[in-house]
N, C-alpha and C positions, 0 to 999 in steps of 0.2 A: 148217476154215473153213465147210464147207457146213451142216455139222454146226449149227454155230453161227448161221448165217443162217436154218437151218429153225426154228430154236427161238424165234430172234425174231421170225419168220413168225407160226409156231404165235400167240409170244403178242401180237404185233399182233391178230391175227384173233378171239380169247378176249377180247382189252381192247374193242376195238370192239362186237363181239356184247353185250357184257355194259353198255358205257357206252348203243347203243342202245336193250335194254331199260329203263334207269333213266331216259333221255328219254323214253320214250316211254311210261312208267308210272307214274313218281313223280310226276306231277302226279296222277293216277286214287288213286294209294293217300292222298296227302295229303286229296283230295276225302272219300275212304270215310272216314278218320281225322277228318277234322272234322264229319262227318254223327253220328257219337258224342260230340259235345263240347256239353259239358250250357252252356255260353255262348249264348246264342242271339241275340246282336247283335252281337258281333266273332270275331278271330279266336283270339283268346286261348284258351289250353285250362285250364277248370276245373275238367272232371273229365270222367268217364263218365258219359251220359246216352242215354237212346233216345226224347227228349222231341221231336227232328226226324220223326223215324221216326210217334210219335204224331200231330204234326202235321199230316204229310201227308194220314192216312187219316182226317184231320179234314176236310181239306180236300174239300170237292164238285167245286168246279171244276176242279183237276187231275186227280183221281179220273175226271171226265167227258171231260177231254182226253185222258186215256190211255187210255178205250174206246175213243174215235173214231179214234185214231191206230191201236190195235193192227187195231179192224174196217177203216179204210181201206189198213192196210198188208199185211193177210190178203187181202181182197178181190182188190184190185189186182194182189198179186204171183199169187194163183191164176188170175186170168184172163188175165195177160201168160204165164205159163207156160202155158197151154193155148195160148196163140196163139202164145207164143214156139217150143216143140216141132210146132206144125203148118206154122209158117211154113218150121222148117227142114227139115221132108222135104221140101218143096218147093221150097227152095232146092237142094237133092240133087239133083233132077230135073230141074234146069234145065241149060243149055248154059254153058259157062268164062265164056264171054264176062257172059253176065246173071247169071250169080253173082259176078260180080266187081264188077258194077254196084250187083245188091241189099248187099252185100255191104259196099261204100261206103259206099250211103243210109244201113245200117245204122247203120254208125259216127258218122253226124253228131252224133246228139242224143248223146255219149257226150262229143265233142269241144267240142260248141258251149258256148260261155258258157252259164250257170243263168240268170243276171236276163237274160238275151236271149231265151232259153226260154219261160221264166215271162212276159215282158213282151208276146212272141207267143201265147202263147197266152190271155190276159187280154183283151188287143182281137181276138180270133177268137172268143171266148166272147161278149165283149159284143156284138160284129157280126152274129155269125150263132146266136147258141143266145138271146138278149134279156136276159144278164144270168147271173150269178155264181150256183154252189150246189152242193150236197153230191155231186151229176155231174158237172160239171166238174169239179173234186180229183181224183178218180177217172179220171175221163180221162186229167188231165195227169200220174197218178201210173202210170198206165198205159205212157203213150206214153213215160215216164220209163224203168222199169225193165224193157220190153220189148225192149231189145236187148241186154243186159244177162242176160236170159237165152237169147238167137240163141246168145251168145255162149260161155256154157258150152255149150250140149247142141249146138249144129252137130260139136265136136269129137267127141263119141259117137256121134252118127249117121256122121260122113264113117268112124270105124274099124269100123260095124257090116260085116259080111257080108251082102251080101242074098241069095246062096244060099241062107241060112235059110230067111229070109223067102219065097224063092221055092219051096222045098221045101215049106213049111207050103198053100201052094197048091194047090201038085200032090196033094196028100194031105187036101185038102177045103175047106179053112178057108176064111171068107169073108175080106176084105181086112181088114176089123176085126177077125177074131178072130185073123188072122196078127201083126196089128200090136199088136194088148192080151197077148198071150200070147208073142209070140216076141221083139217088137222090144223094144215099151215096156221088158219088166222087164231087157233089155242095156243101154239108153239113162237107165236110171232114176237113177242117180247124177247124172248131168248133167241130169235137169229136178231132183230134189232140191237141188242146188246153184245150179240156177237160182233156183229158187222163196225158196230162204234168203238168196240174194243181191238179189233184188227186193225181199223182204217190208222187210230190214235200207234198203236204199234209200228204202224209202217212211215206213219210221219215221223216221230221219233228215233227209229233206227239210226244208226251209224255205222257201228263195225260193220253189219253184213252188207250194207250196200256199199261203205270204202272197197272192199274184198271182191267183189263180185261185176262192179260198173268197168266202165270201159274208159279211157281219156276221154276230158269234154262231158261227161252225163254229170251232173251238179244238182243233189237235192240239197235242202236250206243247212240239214248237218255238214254233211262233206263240204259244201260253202262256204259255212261260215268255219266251221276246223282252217280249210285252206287260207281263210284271208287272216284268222289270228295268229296263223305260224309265220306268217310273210309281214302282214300291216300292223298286226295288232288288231283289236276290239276297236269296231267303227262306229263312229255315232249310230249308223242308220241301223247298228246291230242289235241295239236299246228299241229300239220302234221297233222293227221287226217281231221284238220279242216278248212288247206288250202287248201287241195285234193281236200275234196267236194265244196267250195266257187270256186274252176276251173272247175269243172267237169259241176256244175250249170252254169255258167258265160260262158260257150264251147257250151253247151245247147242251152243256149237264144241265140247267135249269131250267132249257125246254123237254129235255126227255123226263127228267125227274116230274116236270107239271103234268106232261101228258101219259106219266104213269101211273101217278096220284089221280088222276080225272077218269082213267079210264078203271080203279080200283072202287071209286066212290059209285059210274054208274053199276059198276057189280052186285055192290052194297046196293 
């Protein structure tokens, strides 16, 4: 009988696993599969084509929303990560009590509604900076995915040894050179996973960069919002949106290989 309960454990667990993938994919493969469909005003499939695909990189205007998006989602996530790994040595050094405190604050913008975010920081911009622009974005993509990465790298610094670190002292090094050569490269997976998790954040955004940009600033969200309220869903919006589902999906399986490679030289 147990026998027999484990097996329909087992394939309860395989059915579910496997029905979650297909919810949670089969709409993305149908996407990529219609971004080859030489139709290009419904959905109907009338053959093989890569005439979306041409479209796009016909296109200026998306072309220009996806530099702005990738330079303000690089930007933003590299400098929330320099301040997200300085903020957490410093939360290290603090006493139980204020690190439970910072710790908190931390969490707000993680928990609080988007359009409540977005809507504050929209009349904080107009009140006190005179008005909307390509700083502001920035700001609020900042303030966005800066706890986001507290939150990956506080867990590598809290397992670091600081014996290390304290030895590298005693044996000359200045405070930075203890901390570029001894800590940094133990702590580096978690600002790398920070920094990919920010950057992925700030591409995706929408509410707080509608909220916060100025006329004319266009990343690939506000983009494409703007052209399906006006045109509708455009072929080249199909290509576009299998690009970035490869470009993301190329991502994860180079960081995951060279997490796994650099786990086995450990071993």
């Amino acid at each position: 009988m147990k026998r027999i309960l484990k097996k329909i454990g087992s394939f309860i667990q395989k059915f579910y696993i496997v029905f979650l993938l297909i919810l949670l994919y089969l709409p993305t493969a149908v996407l990529m599969m219609m971004s080859f469909n030489k139709n290009t005003e419904s959905f109907e499939w009338t053959g093989f084509s890569i005439e979306k695909y041409k479209m796009l990189f016909e296109n200026e205007d998306i072309l220009e929303a996806v530099g702005v998006t990738i330079g303000i989602g690089l930007l933003s996530a590299l400098i929330s990560t320099v301040l997200g790994t300085l903020a957490c040595i410093g939360i290290i050094a603090m006493g139980r009590k204020l690190q439970k405190l910072i710790k908190t604050a931390t969490n707000i913008p993680m928990l609080n509604a988007d359009i409540v975010t977005a809507i504050a920081f929209m009349l904080f911009f107009v009140r006190f900076f005179g008005g909307l622009g390509t700083h502001t974005v920035l700001i609020a993509h900042i303030t966005l995915t800066l706890p986001y990465v507290i939150l990956n790298v506080l867990p590598k610094i809290t397992q670091f040894d600081y014996k290390i670190y304290e030895a590298a002292l005693d044996l000359g090094a200045t405070s930075f050179q203890a901390f570029r050569k001894v800590m940094l490269p133990d702590i580096m997976p978690g600002v790398i996973t920070g920094f990919i998790f920010a950057a992925t954040l700030s591409f995706n955004d929408f509410t707080l960069t509608y909220f916060t940009k100025p006329a004319g600033f266009e990343t690939i969200s506000t983009k494409i919002y703007s052209a399906v309220r006006t045109k509708g869903i455009r072929p080249e919006h199909y290509a576009l949106a299998s690009i970035l589902f490869v470009v993301v999906l190329l991502i994860l399986f180079a960081v995951n290989y060279k997490g796994n490679k650099n786990e086995r030289k450990k071993a």
